[in-house]
ROVO-644624 format. One line per field, with one value per residue (C-alpha): residue in three letters; residue number from 1; x, y, z. Coordinates in nm, 4 decimals, always signed. Each point is the difference from the previous one (the first is absolute). Layout:
<atoms>
type c(ALA; ...)
seq c(NUM; ...)
x c(X; ...)
y c(Y; ...)
z c(Z; ...)
</atoms>
This chain:
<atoms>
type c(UNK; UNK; UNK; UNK; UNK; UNK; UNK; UNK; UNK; UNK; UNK; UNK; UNK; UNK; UNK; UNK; UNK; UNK; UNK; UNK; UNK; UNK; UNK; UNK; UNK; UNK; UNK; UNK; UNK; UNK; UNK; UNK; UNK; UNK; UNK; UNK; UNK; UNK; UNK; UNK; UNK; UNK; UNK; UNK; UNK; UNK; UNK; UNK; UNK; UNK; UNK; UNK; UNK; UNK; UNK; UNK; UNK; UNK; UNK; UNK; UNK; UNK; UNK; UNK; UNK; UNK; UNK; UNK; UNK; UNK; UNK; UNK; UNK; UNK; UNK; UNK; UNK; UNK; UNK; UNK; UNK; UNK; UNK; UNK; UNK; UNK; UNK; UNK; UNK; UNK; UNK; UNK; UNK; UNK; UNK; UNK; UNK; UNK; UNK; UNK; UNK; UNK; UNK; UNK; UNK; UNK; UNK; UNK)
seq c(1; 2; 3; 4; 5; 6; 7; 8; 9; 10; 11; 12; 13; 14; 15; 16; 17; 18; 19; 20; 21; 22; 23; 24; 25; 26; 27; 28; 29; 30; 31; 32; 33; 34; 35; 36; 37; 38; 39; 40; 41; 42; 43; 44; 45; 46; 47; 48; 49; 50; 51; 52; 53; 54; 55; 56; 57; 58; 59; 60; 61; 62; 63; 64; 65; 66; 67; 68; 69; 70; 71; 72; 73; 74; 75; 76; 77; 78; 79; 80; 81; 82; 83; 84; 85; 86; 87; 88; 89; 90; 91; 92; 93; 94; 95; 96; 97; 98; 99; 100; 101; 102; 103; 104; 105; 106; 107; 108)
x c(-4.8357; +0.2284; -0.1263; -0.0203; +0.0537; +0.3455; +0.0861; -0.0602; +0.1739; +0.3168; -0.0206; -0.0589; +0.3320; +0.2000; -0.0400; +0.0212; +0.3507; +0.0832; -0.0851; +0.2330; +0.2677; -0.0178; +0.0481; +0.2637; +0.1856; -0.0504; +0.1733; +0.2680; +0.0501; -0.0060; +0.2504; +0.2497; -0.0061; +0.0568; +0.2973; +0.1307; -0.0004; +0.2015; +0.2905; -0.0075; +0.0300; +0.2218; +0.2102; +0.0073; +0.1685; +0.2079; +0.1804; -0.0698; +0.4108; +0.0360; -0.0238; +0.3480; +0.0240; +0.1805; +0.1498; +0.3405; +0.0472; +0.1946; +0.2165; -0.0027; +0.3076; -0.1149; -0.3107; -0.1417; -0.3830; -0.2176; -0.3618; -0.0998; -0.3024; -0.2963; +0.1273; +0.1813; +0.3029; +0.2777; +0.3170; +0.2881; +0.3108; +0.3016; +0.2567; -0.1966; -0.2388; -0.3010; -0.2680; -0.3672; -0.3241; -0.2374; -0.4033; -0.0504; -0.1679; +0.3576; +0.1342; -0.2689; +0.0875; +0.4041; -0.0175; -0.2846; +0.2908; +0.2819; -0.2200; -0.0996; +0.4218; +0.0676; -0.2682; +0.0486; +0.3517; -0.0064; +0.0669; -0.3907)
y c(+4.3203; -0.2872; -0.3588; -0.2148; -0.3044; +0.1373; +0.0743; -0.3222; -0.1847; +0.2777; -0.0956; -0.3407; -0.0163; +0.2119; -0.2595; -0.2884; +0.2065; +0.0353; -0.3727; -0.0985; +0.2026; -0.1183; -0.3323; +0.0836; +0.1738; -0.3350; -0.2345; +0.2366; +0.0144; -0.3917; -0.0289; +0.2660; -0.2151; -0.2661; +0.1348; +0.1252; -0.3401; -0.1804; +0.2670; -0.0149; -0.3787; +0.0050; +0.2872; -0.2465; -0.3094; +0.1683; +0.2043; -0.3256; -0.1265; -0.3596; -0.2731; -0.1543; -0.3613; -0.2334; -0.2625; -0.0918; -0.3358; +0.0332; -0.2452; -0.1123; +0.1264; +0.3624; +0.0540; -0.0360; -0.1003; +0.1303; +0.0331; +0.2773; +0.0277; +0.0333; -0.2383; +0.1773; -0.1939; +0.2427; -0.1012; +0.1274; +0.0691; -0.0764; +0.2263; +0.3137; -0.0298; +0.0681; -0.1857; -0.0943; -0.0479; -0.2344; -0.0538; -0.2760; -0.2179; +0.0084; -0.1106; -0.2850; -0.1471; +0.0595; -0.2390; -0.2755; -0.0299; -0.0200; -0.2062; -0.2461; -0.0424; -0.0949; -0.2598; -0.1503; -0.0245; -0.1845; -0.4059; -0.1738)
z c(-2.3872; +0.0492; -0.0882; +0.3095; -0.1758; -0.1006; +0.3229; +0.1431; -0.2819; +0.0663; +0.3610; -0.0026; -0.3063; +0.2379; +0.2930; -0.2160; -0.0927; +0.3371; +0.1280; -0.3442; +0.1058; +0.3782; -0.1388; -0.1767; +0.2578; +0.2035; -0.2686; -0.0403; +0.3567; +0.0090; -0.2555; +0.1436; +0.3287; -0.1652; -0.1966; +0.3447; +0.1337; -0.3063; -0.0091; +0.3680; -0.0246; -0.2746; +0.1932; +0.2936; -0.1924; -0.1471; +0.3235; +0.1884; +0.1151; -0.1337; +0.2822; +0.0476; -0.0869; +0.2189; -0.2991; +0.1665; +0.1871; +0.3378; +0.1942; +0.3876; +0.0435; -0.1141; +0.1607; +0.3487; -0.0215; +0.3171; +0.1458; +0.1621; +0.2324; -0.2272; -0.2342; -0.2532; -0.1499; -0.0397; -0.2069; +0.1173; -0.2371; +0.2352; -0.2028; -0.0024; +0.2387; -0.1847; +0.0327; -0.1889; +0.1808; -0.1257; +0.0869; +0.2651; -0.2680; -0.1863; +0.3174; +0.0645; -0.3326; +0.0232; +0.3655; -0.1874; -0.3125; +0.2716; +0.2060; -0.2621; -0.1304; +0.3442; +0.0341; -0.3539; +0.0615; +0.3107; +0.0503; -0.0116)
</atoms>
């Protein structure tokens, strides 16, 4: 005859095994997504295109300057044609700086 003592222990080890191995399963899980998620990341910066910086200083006599009607400031290249649109805080701030020349510079 079998021992029932053994047989608990055997089933009780084989579910402590299996409640282990769950666990296990989990944190490998958990650290696969979390693998995923760098590469992906790191994938992502590095097919990201480069943001074009704007570093050259233009003349009055080369560009146009205009608003249009949600407040955008768009500068316009008078050669080409092409143009850049800017947020309307850009714009608020480009009028204050032109704003504030004019009234510094005129006779108290």
């Amino acid at each position: 005859m079998s021992n029932p003592k053994l047989v608990d222990v055997s089933k009780t080890s084989v579910q402590n095994f299996i409640s282990f191995m769950r666990k296990v399963v989990n944190y490998v899980f958990l650290l696969l997504v979390l693998a995923a998620g760098f590469f992906v990341g790191k994938t992502y910066v590095e097919l990201k295109p480069e943001e074009k910086t704007h570093l050259s200083v233009q003349s009055v006599d080369q560009v146009s300057i205009a608003v249009d009607e949600s407040n955008q400031i768009l500068i316009i290249n008078r050669e080409t044609g092409e143009y850049q649109i800017f947020s309307d805080s850009v714009g608020i701030t480009i009028f204050k700086m032109y704003a504030n020349r004019i009234y510094s510079t005129q006779p108290q």
